[in-house]
KEKE-3310 file (N, C-alpha, C; in steps of 0.2 Angstrom, whole numbers, plus 5000, padded with zeros to 4 digits):
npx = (4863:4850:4836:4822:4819:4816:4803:4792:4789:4774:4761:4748:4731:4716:4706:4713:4718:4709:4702:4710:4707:4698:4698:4704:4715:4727:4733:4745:4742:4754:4772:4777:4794:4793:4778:4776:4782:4778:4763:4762:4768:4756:4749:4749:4752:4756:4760:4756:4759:4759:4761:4757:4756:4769:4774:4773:4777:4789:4791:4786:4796:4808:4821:4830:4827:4831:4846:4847:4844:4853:4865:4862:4862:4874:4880:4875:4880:4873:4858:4843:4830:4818:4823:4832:4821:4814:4822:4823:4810:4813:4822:4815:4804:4812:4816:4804:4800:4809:4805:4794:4797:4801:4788:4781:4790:4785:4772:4773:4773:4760:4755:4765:4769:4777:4768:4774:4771:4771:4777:4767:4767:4768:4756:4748:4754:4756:4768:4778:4773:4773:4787:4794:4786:4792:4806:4806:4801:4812:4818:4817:4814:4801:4792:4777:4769:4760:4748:4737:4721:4717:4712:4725:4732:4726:4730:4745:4744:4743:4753:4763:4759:4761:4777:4780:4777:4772:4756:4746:4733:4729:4721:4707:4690:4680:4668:4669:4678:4690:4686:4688:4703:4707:4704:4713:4724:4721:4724:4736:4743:4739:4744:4759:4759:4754:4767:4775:4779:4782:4768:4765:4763:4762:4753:4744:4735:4717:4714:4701:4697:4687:4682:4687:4680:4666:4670:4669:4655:4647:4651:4648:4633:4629:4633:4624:4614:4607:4600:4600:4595:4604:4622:4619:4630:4640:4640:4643:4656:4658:4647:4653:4663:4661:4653:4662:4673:4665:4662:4673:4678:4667:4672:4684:4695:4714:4717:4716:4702:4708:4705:4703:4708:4701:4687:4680:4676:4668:4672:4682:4675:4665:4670:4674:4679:4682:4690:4701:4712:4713:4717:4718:4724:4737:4732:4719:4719:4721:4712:4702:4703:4705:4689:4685:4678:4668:4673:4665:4663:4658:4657:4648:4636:4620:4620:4611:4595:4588:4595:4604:4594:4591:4603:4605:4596:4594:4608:4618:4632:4633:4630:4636:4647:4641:4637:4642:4643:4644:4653:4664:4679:4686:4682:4684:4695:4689:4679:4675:4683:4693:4697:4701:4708:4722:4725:4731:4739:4749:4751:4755:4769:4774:4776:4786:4796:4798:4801:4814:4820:4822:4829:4842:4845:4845:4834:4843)
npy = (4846:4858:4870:4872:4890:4898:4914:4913:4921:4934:4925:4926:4921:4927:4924:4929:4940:4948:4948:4955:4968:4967:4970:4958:4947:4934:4921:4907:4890:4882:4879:4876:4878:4879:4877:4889:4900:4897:4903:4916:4923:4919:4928:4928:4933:4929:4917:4900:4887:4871:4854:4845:4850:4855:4841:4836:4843:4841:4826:4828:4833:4824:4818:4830:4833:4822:4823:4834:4831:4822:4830:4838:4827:4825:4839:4841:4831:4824:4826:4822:4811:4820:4834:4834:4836:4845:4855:4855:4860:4872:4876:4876:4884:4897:4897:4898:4912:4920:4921:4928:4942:4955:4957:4959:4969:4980:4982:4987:4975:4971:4960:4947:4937:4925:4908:4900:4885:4881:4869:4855:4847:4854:4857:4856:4868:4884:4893:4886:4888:4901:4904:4893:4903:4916:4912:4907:4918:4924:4920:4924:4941:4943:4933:4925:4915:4903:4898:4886:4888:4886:4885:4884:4889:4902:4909:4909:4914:4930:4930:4930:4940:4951:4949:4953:4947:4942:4934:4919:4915:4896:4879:4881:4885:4891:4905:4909:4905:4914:4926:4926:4925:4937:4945:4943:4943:4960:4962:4959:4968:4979:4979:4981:4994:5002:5000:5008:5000:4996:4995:4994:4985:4972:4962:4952:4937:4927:4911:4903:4885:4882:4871:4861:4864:4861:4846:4840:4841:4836:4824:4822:4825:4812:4804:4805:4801:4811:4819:4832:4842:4842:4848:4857:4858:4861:4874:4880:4882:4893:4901:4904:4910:4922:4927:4931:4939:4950:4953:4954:4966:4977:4979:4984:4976:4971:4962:4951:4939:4925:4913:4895:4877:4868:4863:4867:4878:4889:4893:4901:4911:4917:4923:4934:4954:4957:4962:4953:4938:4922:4907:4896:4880:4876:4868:4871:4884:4882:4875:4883:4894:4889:4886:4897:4903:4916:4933:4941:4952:4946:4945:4952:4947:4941:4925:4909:4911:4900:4891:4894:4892:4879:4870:4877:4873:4857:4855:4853:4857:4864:4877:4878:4882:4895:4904:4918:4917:4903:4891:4891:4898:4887:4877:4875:4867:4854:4853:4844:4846:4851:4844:4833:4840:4842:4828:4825:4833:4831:4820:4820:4825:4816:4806:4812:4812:4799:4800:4804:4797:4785:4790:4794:4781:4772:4754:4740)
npz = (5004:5000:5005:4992:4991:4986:4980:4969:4955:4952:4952:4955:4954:4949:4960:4974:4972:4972:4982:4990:4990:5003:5018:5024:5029:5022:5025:5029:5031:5037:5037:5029:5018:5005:5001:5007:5003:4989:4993:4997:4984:4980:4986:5003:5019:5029:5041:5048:5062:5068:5080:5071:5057:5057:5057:5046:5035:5038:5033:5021:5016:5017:5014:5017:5030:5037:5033:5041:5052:5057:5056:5065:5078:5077:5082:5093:5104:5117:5116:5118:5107:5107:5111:5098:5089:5094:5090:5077:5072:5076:5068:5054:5056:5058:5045:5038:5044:5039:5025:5027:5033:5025:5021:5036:5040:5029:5035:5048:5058:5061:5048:5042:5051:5058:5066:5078:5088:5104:5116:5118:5128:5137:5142:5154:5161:5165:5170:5161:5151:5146:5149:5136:5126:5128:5125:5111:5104:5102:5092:5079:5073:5070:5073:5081:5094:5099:5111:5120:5122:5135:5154:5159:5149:5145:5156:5155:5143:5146:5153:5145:5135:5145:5144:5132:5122:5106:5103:5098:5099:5103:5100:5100:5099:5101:5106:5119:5122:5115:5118:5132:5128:5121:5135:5142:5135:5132:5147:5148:5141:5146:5156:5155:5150:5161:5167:5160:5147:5130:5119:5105:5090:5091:5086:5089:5090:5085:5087:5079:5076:5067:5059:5067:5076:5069:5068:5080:5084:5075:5078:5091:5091:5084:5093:5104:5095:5085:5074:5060:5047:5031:5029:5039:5051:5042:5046:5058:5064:5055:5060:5073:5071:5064:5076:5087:5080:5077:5091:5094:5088:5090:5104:5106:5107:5105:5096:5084:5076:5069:5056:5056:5053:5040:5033:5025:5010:5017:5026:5023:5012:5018:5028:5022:5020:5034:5046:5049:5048:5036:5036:5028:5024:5012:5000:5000:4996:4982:4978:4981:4973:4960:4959:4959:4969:4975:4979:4987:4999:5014:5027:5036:5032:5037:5046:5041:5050:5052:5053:5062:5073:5073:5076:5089:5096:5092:5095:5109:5114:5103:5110:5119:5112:5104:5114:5123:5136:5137:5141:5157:5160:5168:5162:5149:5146:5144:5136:5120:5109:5112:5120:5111:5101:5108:5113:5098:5095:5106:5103:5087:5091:5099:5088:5081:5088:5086:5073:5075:5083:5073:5064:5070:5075:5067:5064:5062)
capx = (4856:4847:4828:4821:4812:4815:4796:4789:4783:4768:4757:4742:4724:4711:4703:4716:4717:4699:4703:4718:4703:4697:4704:4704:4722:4727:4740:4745:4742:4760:4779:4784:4794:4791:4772:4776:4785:4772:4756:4765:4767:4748:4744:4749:4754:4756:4758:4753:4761:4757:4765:4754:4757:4775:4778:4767:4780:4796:4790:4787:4804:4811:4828:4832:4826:4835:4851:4849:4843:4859:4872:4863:4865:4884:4881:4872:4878:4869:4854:4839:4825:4813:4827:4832:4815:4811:4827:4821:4805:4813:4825:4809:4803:4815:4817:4796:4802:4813:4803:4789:4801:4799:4780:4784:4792:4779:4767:4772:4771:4754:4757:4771:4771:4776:4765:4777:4767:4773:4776:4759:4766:4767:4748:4748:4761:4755:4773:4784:4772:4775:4794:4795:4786:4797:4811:4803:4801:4818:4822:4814:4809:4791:4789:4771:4768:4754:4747:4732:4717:4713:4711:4731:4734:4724:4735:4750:4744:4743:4760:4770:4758:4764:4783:4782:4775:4764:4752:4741:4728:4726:4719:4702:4682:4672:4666:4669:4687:4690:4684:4694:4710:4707:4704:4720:4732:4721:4726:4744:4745:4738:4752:4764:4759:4756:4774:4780:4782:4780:4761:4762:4767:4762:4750:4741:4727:4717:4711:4696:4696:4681:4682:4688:4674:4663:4670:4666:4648:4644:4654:4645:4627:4631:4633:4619:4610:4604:4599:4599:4595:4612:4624:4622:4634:4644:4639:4645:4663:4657:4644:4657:4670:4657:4652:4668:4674:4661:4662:4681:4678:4662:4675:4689:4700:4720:4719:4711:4701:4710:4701:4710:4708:4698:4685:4674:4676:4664:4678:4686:4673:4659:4672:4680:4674:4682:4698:4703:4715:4712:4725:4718:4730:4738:4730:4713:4720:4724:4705:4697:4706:4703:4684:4684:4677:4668:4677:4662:4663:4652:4659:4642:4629:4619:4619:4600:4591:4586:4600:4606:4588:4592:4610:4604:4590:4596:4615:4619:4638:4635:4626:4643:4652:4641:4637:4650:4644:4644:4656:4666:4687:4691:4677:4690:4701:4685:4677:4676:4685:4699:4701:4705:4716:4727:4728:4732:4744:4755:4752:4762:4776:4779:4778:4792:4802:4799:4803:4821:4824:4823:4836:4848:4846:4841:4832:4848)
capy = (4847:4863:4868:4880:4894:4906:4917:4912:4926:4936:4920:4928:4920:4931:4925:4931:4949:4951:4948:4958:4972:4970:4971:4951:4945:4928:4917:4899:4886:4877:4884:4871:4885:4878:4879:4897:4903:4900:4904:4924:4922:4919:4937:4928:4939:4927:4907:4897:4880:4866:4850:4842:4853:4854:4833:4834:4848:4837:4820:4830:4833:4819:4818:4838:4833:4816:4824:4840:4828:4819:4831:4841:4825:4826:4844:4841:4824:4821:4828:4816:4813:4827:4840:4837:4835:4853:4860:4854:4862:4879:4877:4876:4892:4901:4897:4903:4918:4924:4924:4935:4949:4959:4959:4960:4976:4985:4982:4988:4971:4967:4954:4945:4932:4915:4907:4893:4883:4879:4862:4853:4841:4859:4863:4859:4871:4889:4896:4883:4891:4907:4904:4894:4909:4923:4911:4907:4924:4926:4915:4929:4946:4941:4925:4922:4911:4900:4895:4883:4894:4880:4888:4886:4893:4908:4911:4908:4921:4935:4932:4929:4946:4955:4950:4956:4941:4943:4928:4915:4908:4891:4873:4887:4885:4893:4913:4910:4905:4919:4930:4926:4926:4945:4948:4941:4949:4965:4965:4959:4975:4986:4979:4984:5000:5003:5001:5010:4996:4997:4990:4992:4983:4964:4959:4944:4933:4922:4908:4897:4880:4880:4865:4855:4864:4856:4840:4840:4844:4830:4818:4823:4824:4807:4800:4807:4800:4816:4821:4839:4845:4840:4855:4864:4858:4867:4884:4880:4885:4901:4907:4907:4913:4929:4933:4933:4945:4958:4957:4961:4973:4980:4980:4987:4972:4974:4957:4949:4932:4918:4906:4890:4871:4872:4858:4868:4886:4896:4895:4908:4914:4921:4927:4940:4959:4958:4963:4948:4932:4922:4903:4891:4876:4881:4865:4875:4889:4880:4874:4888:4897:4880:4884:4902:4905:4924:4936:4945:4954:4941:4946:4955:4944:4936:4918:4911:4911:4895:4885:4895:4890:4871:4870:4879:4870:4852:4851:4857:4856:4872:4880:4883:4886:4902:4910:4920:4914:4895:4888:4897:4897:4883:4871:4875:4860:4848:4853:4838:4849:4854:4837:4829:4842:4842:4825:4827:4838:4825:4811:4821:4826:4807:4804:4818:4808:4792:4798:4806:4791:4780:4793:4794:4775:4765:4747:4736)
capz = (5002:5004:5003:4988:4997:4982:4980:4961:4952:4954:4947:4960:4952:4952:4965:4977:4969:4972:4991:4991:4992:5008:5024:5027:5027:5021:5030:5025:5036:5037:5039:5025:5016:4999:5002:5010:4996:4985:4995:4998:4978:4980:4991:5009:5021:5038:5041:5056:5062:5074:5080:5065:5053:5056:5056:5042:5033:5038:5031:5015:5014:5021:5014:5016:5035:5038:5034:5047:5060:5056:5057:5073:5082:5079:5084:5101:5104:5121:5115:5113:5102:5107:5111:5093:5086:5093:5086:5069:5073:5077:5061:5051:5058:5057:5040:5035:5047:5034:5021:5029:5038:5023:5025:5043:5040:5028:5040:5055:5064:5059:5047:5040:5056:5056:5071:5083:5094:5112:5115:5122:5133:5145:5141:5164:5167:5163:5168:5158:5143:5145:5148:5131:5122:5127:5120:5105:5102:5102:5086:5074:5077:5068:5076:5087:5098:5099:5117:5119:5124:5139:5161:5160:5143:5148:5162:5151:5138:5150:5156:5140:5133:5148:5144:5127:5116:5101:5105:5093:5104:5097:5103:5103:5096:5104:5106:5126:5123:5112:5123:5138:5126:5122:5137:5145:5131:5136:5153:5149:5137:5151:5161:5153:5150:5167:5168:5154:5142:5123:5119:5100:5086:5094:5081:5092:5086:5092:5082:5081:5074:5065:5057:5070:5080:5063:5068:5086:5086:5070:5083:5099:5088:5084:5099:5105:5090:5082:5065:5058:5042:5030:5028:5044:5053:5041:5049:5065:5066:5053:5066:5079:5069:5064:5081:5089:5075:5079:5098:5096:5083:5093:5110:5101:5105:5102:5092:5077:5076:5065:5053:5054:5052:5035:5031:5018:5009:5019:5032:5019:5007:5023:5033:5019:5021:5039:5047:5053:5048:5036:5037:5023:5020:5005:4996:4999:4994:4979:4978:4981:4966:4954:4960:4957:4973:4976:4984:4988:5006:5016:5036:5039:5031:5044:5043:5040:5058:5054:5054:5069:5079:5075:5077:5097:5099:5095:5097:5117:5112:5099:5114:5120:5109:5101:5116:5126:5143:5133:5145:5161:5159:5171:5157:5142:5144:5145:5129:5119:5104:5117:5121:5103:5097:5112:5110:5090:5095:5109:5096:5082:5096:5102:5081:5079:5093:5083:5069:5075:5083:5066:5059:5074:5079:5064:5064:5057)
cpx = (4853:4839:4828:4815:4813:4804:4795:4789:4779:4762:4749:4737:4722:4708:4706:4717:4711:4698:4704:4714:4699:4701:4704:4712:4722:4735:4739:4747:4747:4765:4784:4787:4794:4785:4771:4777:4779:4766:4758:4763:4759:4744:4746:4752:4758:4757:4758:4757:4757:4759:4762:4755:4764:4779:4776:4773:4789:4795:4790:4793:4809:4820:4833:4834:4831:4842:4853:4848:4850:4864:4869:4864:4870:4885:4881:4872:4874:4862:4850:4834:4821:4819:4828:4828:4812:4818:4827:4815:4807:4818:4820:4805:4807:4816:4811:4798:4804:4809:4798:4791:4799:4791:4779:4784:4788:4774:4766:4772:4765:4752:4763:4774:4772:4776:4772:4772:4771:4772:4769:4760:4767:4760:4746:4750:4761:4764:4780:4782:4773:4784:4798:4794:4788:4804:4810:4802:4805:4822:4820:4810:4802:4788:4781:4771:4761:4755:4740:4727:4712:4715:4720:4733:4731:4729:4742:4750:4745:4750:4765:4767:4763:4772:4786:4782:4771:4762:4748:4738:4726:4723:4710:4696:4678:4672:4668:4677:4690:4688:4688:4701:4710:4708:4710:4724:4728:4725:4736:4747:4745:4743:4758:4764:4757:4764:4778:4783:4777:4771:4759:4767:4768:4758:4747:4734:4725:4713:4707:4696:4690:4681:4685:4682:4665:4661:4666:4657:4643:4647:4648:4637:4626:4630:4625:4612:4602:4605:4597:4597:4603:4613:4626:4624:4638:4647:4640:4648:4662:4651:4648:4662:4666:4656:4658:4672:4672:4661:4671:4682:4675:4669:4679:4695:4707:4722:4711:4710:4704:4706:4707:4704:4699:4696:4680:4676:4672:4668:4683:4680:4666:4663:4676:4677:4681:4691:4702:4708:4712:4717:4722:4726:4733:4735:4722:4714:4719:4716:4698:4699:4702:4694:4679:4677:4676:4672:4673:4664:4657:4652:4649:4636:4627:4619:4612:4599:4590:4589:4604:4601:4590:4598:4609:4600:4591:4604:4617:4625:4638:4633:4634:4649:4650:4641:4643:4650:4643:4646:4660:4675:4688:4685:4681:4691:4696:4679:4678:4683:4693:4702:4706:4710:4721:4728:4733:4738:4752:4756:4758:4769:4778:4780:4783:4797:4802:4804:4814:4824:4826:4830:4842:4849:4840:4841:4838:4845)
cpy = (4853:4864:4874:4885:4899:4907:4917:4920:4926:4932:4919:4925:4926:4932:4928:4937:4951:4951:4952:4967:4976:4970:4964:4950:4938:4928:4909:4895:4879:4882:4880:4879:4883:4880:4888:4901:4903:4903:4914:4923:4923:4927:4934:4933:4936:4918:4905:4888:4877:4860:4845:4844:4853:4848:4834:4837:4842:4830:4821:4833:4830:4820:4824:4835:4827:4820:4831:4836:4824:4823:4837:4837:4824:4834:4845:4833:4819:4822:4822:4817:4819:4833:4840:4836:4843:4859:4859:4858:4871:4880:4879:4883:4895:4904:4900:4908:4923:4925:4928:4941:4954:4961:4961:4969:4981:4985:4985:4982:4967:4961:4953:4939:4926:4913:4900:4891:4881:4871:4857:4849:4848:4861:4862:4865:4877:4893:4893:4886:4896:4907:4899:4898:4914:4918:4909:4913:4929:4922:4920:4936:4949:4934:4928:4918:4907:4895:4890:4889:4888:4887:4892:4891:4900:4913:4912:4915:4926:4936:4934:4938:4951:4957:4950:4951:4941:4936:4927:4911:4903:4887:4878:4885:4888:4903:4914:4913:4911:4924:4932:4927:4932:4949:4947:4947:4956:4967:4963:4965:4980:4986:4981:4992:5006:5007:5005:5008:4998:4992:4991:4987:4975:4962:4952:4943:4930:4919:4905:4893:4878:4874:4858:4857:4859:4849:4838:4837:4838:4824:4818:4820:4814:4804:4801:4806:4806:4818:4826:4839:4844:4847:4860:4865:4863:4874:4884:4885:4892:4904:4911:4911:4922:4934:4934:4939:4950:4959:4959:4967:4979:4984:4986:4984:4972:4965:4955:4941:4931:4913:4899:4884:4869:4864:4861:4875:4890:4896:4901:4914:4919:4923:4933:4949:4961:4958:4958:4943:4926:4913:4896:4886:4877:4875:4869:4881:4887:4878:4878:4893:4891:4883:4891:4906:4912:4928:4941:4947:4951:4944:4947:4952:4940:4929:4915:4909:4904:4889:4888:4890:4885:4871:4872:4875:4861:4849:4855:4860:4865:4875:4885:4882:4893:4905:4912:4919:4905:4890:4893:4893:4889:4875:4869:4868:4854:4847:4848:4841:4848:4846:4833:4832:4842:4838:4822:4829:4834:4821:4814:4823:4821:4805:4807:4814:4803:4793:4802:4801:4785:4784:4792:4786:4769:4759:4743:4729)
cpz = (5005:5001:4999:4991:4992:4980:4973:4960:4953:4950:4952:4956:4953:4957:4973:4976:4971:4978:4993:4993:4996:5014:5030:5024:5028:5021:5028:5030:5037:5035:5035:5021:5010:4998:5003:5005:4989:4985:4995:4991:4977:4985:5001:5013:5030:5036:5047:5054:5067:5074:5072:5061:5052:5055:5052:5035:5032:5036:5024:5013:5018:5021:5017:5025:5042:5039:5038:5052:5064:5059:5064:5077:5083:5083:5093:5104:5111:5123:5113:5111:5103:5106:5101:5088:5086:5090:5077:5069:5073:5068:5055:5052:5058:5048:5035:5036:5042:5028:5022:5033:5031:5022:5032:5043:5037:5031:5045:5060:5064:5057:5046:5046:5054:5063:5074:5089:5098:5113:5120:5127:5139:5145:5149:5165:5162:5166:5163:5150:5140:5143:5140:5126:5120:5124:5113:5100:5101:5096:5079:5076:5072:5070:5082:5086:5099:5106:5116:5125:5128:5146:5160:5156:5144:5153:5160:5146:5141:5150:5150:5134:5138:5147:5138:5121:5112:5102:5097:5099:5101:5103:5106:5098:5093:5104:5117:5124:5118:5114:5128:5136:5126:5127:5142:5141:5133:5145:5153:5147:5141:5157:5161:5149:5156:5172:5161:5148:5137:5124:5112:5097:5088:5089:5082:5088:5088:5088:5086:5076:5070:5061:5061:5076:5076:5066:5075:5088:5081:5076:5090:5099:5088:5088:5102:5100:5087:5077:5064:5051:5038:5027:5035:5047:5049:5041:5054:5067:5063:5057:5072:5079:5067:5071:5084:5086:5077:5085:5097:5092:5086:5101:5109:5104:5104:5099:5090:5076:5071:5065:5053:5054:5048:5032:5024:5017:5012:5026:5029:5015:5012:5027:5028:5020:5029:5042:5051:5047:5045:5032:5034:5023:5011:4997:4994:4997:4987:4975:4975:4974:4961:4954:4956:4961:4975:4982:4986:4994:5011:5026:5038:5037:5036:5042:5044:5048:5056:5055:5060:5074:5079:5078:5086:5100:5100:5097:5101:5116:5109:5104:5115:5117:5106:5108:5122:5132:5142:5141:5151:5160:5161:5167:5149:5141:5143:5140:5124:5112:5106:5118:5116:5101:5101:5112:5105:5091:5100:5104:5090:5086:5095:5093:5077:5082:5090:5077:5068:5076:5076:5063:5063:5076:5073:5065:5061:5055)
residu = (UNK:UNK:UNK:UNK:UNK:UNK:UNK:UNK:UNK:UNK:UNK:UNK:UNK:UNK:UNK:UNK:UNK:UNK:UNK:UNK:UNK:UNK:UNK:UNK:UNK:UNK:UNK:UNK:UNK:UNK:UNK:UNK:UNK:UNK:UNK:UNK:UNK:UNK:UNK:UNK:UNK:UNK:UNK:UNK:UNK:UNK:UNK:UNK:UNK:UNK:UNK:UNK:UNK:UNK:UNK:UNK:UNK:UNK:UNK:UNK:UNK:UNK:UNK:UNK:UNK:UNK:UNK:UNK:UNK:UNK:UNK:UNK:UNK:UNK:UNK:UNK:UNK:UNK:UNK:UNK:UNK:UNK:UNK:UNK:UNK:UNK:UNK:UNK:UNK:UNK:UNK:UNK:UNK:UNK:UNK:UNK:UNK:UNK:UNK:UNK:UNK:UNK:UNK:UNK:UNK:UNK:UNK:UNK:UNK:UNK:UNK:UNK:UNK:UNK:UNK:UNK:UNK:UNK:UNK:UNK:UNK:UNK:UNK:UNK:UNK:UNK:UNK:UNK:UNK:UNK:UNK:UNK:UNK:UNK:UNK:UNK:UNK:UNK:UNK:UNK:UNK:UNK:UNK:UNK:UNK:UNK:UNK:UNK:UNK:UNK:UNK:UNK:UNK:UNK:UNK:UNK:UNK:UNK:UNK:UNK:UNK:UNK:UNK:UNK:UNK:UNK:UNK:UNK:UNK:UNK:UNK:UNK:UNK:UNK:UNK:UNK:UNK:UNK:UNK:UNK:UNK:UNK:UNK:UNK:UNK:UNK:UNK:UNK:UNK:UNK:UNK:UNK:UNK:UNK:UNK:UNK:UNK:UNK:UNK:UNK:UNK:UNK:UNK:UNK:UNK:UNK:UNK:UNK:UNK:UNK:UNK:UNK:UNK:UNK:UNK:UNK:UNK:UNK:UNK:UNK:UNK:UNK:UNK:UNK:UNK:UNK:UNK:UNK:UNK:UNK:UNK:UNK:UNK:UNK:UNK:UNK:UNK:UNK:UNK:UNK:UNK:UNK:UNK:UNK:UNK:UNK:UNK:UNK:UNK:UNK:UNK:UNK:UNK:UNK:UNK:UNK:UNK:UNK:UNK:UNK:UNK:UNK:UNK:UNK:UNK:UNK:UNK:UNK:UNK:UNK:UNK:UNK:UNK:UNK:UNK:UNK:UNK:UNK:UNK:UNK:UNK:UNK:UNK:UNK:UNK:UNK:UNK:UNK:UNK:UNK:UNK:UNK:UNK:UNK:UNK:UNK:UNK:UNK:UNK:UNK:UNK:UNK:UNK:UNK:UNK:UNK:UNK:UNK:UNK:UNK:UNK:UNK:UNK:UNK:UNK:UNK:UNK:UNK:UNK:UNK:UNK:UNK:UNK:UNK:UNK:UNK:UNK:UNK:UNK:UNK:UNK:UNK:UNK:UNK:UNK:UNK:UNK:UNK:UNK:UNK:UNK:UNK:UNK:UNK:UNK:UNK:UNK:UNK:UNK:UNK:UNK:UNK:UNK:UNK:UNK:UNK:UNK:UNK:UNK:UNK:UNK:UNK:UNK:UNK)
# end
């Protein structure tokens, strides 16, 4: 059994062509290579995983997945569930990898990446995350790395910049954390040019979850039993994802914020215009085309003052998330945002570990 990763023909919509105009590049958020294959065919240029995303990817192709998980246990016979649950995981990347080396290459390094996150159960242990990184980035020479953008994570990024790892800051919000990722991989860069080391052609990013920043903020209000105007929560995650934008733009930054985890289209359609990353799931993708969503250039419109003033005024939570002194580094990990997804992220591990175990040690 093998998987089909051939690239359709050019069956681009318009609304993707109308994109392709500015200088926002679209990345498909999952490394199933079926999906991948098509969303390239669609104008991608990049794709992003994470433990969800990739159990999510190998349930969808269960049988292809059963039968690798199968004969790598005969391969590695003292290996157990995790070990070969993350060697399913790197197979699965490598295998997106391949399809975006040739964008890889006309690029320059820029796009053409396929994101590998780092396994979460090390989000304590800033050198365990580093030293998966440089080996991660050793399965593809367009592979990034995704670190969680927590005190350690921070600590972690710097290092694995320094030792020559193009970075994805994920497990990210906010305009703080987004801030401090830059300015890690900044000083990892100036380290290595310090000493002589190469400091182009890394092509880091540093994403915000705005839709999981979205969810946060309706949860927190909630409990807090507040009521806003409906809708404006949906300008959350695109306030933070705009200003973030322009301060690395304004800085001159050597990495580009990433739109990710995609609850409504102005997670795509207000951030176009801008040189940044833009990593719809490819059903949204799929949506937003069907909808015939404008491709106008939006990065620079302000969002209305008045759903900012509320949004600041009654829900604390977005306080800090827009502004850049929101929260201080070693506050990251206790974010309530921060806290869900990293759980999100162990829960699909130990559900990767279930589900190798059913394959190698089925119920009789």
């Amino acid at each position: 059994m093998t998987l089909h990763t051939e690239i359709p023909a050019d069956t681009r919509p318009s609304l993707l062509r109308g994109a392709e105009d500015t200088a926002t590049s679209l990345w498909n958020d999952s490394a199933d290579p079926v999906e991948l294959a098509t969303s390239i065919s669609f104008g991608a240029v990049g794709a992003t995983c994470n433990p969800v995303i990739a159990l999510a990817a190998i349930k969808g192709n269960l049988p292809y997945w059963s039968e690798r998980i199968t004969q790598l246990a005969k391969d590695f016979p003292t290996a157990g569930e995790s070990e070969l649950g993350w060697k399913v995981v790197e197979e699965l990347s490598i295998t997106a990898a391949k399809l975006l080396e040739p964008i890889f290459h006309e690029t320059n390094g820029v796009n053409g990446r396929l994101s590998i996150q780092t396994d979460p159960r090390l989000h304590r242990d800033a050198k365990a995350l580093a030293d998966q990184a440089v080996y991660f980035s050793t399965l593809a020479p367009n592979i990034i790395v995704k670190i969680p953008a927590t005190r350690i994570g921070i600590e972690a990024i710097e290092d694995a910049t320094y030792r020559g790892v193009s970075i994805n800051a994920t497990v990210s919000f906010t305009v703080a954390q987004a801030v401090a990722v830059a300015e890690a991989i900044e000083r990892g860069l100036d380290r290595r040019a310090a000493e002589g080391l190469n400091t182009e052609n890394f092509g880091s990013v540093c994403t915000i979850m705005g839709g999981r920043l979205d969810d946060w903020l309706k949860a927190s209000a909630a409990k807090a039993r507040v009521l806003i105007e409906p809708g404006y929560f949906e300008w959350a995650g695109v306030a933070a994802l705009k200003k973030a934008h322009h301060l690395f733009v304004e800085r001159g930054y050597r990495v580009r914020i990433l739109s990710a985890a995609f609850r409504n289209h102005l997670q795509w359609s207000e951030l176009l215009g801008g040189d940044l990353v833009v990593s719809p799931p490819f059903d949204w993708q799929a949506r937003i085309n069907e909808n015939n969503i404008s491709t106008e250039p939006r990065i620079d419109v302000p969002i209305d003052a008045h759903i900012l003033e509320v949004l600041y005024e009654k829900v604390p939570e977005f306080r800090k998330a827009y502004d850049e002194d929101g929260m201080t580094v070693e506050e990251f990990e206790n974010f309530g945002a921060t806290r869900r997804t990293l759980r999100q992220f162990l829960d699909a591990d130990a559900e990767l570990d279930a589900l190798v175990r059913d394959v190698i040690l089925p119920i009789i």
